[in-house]
C-alpha positions as CSV (number, residue, x, y, z in Angstrom):
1,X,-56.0,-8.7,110.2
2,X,-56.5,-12.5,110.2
3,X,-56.9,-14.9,107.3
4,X,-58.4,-18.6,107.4
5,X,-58.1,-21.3,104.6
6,X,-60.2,-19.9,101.9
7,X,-57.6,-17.4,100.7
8,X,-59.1,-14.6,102.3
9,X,-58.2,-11.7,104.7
10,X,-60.5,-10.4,107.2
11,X,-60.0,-7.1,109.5
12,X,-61.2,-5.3,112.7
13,X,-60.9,-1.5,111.1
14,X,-61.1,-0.7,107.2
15,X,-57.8,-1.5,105.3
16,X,-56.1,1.4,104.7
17,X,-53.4,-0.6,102.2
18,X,-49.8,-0.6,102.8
19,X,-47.1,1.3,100.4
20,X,-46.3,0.1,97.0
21,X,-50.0,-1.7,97.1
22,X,-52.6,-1.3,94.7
23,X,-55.5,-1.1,96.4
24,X,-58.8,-1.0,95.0
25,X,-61.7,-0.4,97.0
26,X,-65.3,-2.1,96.4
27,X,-67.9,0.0,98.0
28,X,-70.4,-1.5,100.6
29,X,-74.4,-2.0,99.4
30,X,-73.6,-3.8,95.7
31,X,-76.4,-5.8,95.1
32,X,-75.8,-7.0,91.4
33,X,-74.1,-8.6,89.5
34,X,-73.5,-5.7,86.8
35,X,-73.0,-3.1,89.8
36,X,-70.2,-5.1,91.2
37,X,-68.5,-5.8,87.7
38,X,-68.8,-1.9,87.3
39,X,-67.3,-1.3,90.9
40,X,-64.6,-4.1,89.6
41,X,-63.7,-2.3,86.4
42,X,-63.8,1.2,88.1
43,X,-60.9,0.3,90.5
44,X,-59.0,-1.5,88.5
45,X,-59.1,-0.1,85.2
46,X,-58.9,-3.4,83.3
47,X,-57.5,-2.8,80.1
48,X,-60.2,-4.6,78.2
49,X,-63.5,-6.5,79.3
50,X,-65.9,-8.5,78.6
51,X,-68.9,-7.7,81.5
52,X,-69.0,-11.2,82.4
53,X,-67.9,-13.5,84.9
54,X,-65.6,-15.5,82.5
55,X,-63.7,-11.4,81.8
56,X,-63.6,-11.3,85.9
57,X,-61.9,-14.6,85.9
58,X,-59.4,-13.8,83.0
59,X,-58.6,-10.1,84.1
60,X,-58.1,-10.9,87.6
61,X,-55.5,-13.5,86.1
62,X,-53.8,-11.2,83.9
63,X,-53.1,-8.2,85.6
64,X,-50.2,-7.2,83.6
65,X,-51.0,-3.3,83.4
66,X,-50.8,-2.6,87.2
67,X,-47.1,-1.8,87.6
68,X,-47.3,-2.7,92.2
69,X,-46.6,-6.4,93.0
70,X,-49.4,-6.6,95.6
71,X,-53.3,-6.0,94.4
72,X,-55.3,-5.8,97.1
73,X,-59.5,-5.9,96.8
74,X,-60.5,-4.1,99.8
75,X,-64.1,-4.8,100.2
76,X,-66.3,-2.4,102.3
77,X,-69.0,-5.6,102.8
78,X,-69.7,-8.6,100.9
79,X,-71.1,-7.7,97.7
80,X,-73.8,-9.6,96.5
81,X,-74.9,-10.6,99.9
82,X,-78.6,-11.0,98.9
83,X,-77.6,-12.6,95.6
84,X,-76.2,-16.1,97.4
85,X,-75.7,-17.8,93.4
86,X,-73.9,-15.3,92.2
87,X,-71.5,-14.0,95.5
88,X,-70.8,-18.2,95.6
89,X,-69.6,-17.6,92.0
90,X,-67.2,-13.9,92.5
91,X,-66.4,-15.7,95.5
92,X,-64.8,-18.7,94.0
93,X,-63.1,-16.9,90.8
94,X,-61.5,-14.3,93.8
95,X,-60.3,-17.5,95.5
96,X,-58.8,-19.4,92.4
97,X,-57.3,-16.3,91.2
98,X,-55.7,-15.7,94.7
99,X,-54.3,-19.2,94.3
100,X,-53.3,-19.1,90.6
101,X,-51.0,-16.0,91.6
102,X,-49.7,-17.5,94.7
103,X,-48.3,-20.4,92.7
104,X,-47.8,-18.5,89.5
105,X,-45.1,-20.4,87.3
106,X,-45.2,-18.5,84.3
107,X,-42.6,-15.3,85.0
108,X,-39.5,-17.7,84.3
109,X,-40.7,-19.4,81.3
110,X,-42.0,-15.9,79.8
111,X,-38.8,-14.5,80.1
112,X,-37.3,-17.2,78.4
113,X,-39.5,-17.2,75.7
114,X,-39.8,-13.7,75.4
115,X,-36.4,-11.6,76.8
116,X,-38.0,-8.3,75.9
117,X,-41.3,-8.8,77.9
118,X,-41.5,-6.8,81.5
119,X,-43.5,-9.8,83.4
120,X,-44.3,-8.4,86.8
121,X,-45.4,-11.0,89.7
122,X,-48.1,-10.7,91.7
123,X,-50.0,-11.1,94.8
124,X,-53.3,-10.8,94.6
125,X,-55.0,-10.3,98.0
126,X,-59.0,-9.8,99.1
127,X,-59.7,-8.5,102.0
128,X,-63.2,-8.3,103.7
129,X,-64.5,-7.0,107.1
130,X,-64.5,-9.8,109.8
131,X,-68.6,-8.8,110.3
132,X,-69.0,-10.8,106.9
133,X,-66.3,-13.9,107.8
134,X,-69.4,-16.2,108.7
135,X,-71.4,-15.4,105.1
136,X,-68.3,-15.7,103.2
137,X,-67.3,-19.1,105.2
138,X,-71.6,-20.2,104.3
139,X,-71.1,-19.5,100.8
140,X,-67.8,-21.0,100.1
141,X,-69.0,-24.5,101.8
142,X,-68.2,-27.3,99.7
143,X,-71.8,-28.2,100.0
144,X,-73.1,-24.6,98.9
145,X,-71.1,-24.7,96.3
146,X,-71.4,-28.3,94.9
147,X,-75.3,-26.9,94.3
148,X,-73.9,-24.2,91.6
């Protein structure tokens, strides 16, 4: 497996997750929005949801139900391939959510504030096939992305 700068992991042969992961596995061929926000919810059982990009963001922030430290979002290919707006946009709330977790600052204060809460860290991690590294790497170019 290999990552670059955008936050993401790439492999050679399907990711078959490690233990103690959760992994949740977006099919290959989604080609809209509402399929992929279906294939989202599906695997991750989000506790509540809104069926918009803004609930993706927020959920994928939250996270609080899934008791294993490390998410993973395994995808089979890039979703949204033929939709280059809206893969730009799951692309980038993937990658800020990736980096709000890795820098996540809230477990200390939320067990000050609140003893009794169970606050679990977590990684969040996306993984894609390296066939799609090029497409992801177009999509997520600062220019590309200036334009949405």
């Amino acid at each position: 497996m290999t990552s670059i700068d955008d936050g993401f992991l790439y492999y050679e042969r399907e990711y078959a997750g490690e233990p103690g992961e959760r992994v949740l596995s977006i099919p290959a061929g989604i080609g809209s929005k509402d399929a992929l926000l279906a294939a989202l919810d599906g695997a991750a059982h989000f506790p509540y949801f809104g069926w918009n990009w803004d609930a993706l963001d927020e959920c994928l922030r939250d996270l609080q139900w899934i008791p294993e430290n490390r998410i993973v979002v395994r995808h089979a290919d890039l979703p949204l391939k033929n939709e280059p707006d809206e893969c730009a946009i799951y692309l980038d709330i993937l990658k800020s959510a990736i980096q709000d977790w890795a820098r996540d600052e809230r477990g200390p204060a939320l067990r000050k504030q609140f003893p009794d809460l169970i606050y679990v860290e977590h990684t969040l991690v996306a993984v894609f096939p390296v066939a799609v590294r090029l497409d992801i790497e177009t999509m997520m170019a600062p220019a590309r992305r200036a334009e949405l």
